[in-house]
LUMGU-678222 format. One record per residue (C-alpha): residue in one letter; x, y, z. Coordinates in steps of 0.001 Angstrom, whole numbers, padded with zeros to 6 digits, always signed. Layout:
N
AXYZ;...
END
This chain:
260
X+252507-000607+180497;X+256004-000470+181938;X+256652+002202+179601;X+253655+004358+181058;X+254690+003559+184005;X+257773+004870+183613;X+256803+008044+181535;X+253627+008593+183205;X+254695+012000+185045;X+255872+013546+181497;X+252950+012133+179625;X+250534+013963+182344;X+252686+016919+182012;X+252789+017382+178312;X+249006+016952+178520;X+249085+019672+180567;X+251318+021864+178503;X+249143+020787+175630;X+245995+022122+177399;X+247404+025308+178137;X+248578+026035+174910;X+245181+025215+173550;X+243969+027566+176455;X+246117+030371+175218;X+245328+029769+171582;X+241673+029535+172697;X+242169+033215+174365;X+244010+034505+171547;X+240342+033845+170089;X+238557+034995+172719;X+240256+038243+172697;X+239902+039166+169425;X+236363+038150+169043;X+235471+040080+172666;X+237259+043012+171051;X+235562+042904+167931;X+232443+042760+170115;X+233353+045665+172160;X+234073+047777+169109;X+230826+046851+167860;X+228952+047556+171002;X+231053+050866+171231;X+230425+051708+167346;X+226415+050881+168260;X+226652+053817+171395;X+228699+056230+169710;X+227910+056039+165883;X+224813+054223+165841;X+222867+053785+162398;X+221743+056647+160896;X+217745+056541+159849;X+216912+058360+156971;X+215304+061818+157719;X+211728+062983+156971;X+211054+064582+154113;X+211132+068600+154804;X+207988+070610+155183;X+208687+073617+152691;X+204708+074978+152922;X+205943+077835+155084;X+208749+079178+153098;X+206385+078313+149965;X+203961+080690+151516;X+206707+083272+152391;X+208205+083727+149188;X+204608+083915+147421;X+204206+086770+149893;X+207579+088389+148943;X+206743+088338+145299;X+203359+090518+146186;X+204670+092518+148574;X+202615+094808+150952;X+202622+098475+149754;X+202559+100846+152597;X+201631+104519+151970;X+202734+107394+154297;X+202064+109998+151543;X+198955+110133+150652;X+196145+110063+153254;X+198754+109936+156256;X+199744+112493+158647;X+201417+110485+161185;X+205010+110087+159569;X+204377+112463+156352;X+206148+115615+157977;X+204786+117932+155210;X+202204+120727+156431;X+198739+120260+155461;X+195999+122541+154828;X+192168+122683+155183;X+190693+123554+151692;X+187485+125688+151254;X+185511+122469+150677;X+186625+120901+154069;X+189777+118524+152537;X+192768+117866+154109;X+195521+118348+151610;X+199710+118723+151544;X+200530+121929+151249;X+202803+121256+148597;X+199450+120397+146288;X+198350+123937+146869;X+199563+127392+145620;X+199732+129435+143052;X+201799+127452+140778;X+198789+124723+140242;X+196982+127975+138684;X+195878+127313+134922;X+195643+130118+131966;X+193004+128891+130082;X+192860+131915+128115;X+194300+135070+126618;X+192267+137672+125103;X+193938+140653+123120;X+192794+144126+124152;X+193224+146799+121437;X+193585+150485+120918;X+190859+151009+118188;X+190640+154376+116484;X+187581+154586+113981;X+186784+157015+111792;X+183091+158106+112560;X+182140+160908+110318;X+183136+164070+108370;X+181759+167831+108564;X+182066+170889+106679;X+182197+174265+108296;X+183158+177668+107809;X+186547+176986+109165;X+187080+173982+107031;X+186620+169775+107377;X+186023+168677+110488;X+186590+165134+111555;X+185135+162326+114737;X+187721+159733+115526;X+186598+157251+117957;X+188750+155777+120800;X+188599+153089+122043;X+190950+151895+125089;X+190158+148316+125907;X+193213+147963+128044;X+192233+150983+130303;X+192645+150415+133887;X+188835+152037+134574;X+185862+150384+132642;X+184489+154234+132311;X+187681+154769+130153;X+187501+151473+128331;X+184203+153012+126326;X+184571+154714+123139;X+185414+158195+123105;X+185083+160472+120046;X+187750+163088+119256;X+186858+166501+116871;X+189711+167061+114852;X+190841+169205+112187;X+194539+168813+109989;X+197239+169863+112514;X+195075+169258+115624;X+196716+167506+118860;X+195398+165449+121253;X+196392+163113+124282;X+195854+159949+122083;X+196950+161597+118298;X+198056+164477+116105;X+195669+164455+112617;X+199323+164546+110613;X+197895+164330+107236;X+194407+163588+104821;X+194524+161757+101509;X+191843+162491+099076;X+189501+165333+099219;X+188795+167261+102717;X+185050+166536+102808;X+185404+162421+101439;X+188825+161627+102645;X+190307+158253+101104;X+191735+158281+104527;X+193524+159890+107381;X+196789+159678+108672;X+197066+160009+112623;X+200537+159930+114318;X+200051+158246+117747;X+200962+160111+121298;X+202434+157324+122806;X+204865+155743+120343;X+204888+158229+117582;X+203899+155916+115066;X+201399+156348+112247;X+197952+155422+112580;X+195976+155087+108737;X+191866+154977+109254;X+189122+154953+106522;X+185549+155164+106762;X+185462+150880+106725;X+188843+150365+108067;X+189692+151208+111364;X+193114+150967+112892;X+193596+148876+115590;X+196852+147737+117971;X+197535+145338+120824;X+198132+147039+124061;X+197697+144641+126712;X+195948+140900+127111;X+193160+139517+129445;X+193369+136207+131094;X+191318+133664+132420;X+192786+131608+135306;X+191499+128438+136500;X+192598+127097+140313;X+191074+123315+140521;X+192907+122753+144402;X+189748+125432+145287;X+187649+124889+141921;X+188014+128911+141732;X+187746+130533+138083;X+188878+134069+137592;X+187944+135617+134433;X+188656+138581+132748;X+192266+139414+134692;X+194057+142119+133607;X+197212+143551+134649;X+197144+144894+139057;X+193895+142528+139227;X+194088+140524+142417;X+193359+136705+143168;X+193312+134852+146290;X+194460+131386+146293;X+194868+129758+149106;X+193964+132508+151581;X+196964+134460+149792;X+196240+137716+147694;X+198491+137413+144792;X+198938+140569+141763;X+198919+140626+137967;X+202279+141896+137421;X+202726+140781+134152;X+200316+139507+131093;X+201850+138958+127590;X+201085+136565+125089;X+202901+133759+126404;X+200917+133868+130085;X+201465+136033+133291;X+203286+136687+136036;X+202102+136556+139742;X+203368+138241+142379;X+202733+137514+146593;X+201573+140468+147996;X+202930+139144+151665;X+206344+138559+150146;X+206470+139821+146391;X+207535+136490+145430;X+206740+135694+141786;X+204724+133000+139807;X+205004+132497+136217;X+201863+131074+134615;X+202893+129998+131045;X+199723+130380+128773;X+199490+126763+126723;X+196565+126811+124148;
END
């Protein structure tokens, strides 16, 4: 007792100084645990948990590509008139069509038919003044059907006409084994019997078919006109490899090969 009597005042203050350490300890604690706390709280508002997302709804773009893989043809060619800046032209059957799909380069040859200088010989007479001889002529490429018919000729040797010259007979006067003409035109020779008659290509006949109008021309000839497409066109040229059209508004020319 004396002793706490005597040491009472630093007993009582290293109490104190005790409990204040164990204060400060105690807030060193305190501190660190309300800062953890903080940083938790503060981690919660700023960066809070993340929750797993939904799964995505890919139906649309499903849809979308299924459409891109079929896609939607639009046609402003055929049929349209709006953005199509081609002309377009009222056929004779009431269709609207593109210029472009008429003209006389659609035409068609769908046929070529020779036409022939045919001389014949048709009979033989006896006279006073010697044989005398019929050749028929026959101009199938004559620009008049009256000249197109056979024509006979009365010849004797030496005679001249505007088709031949009688040049020569074989074989007796009256029963020739033939005769031997030499042509106006070319000056070739021409050789006719009674069963063989001589004949040579002049010219050819076509016949043209124009489906854009459903038009057929037959029998065309060289200067015969067609109109296609409200356009007279000419026969300028026929061979055996087609013909050759020309515009009579602006003498521009169409060949129509001839494919068999």
């Amino acid at each position: 007792m004396p002793f706490l009597k005597k040491h009472y005042e630093k007993i009582l203050l290293g109490i104190v100084l005790a409990g204040l350490i164990g204060v400060l300890v105690f807030m060193l604690f305190y501190i660190a645990a309300d800062n953890e706390a903080m940083e938790a709280t503060r981690n919660g508002l700023i960066n809070p948990p993340a929750k797993p997302l939904p799964e995505l709804d890919l139906s649309t773009n499903a849809a979308i590509m299924k459409r891109v893989a079929s896609p939607m043809l639009l046609d402003f060619e055929s049929g349209n008139k709006i953005f199509n800046p081609d002309d377009w032209q009222k056929t004779a059957d009431g269709q609207m069509v593109r210029k472009a799909n008429l003209g006389p380069q659609l035409a068609v040859v769908t046929n070529l038919t020779p036409l022939y200088l045919v001389l014949t010989l048709e009979s033989v007479s006896i006279n006073e003044l010697g044989a005398r001889y019929v050749i028929g002529v026959e101009r199938q490429a004559a620009p008049s059907a009256a000249r197109r018919r056979k024509q006979q000729r009365y010849v004797s040797l030496g005679d001249k006409n505007d088709t031949f010259e009688l040049a020569r007979v074989d074989g007796p006067p009256d029963n020739p084994d033939d005769l031997v003409l030499k042509l106006a035109d070319t000056g070739e020779s021409a050789k006719v019997t009674r069963t063989q008659p001589f004949r040579r290509v002049d010219a050819y006949m076509a016949d043209v078919r124009y489906d854009p109008e459903k038009k057929v021309f037959h029998g065309c000839r060289l200067n015969s006109k067609l109109t296609i497409g409200g356009t007279d066109y000419v026969v300028v040229d026929i061979g055996p490899n087609g013909l050759v059209l020309e515009d009579q508004s602006n003498q521009k020319k169409t060949a129509l090969p001839f494919a068999p």
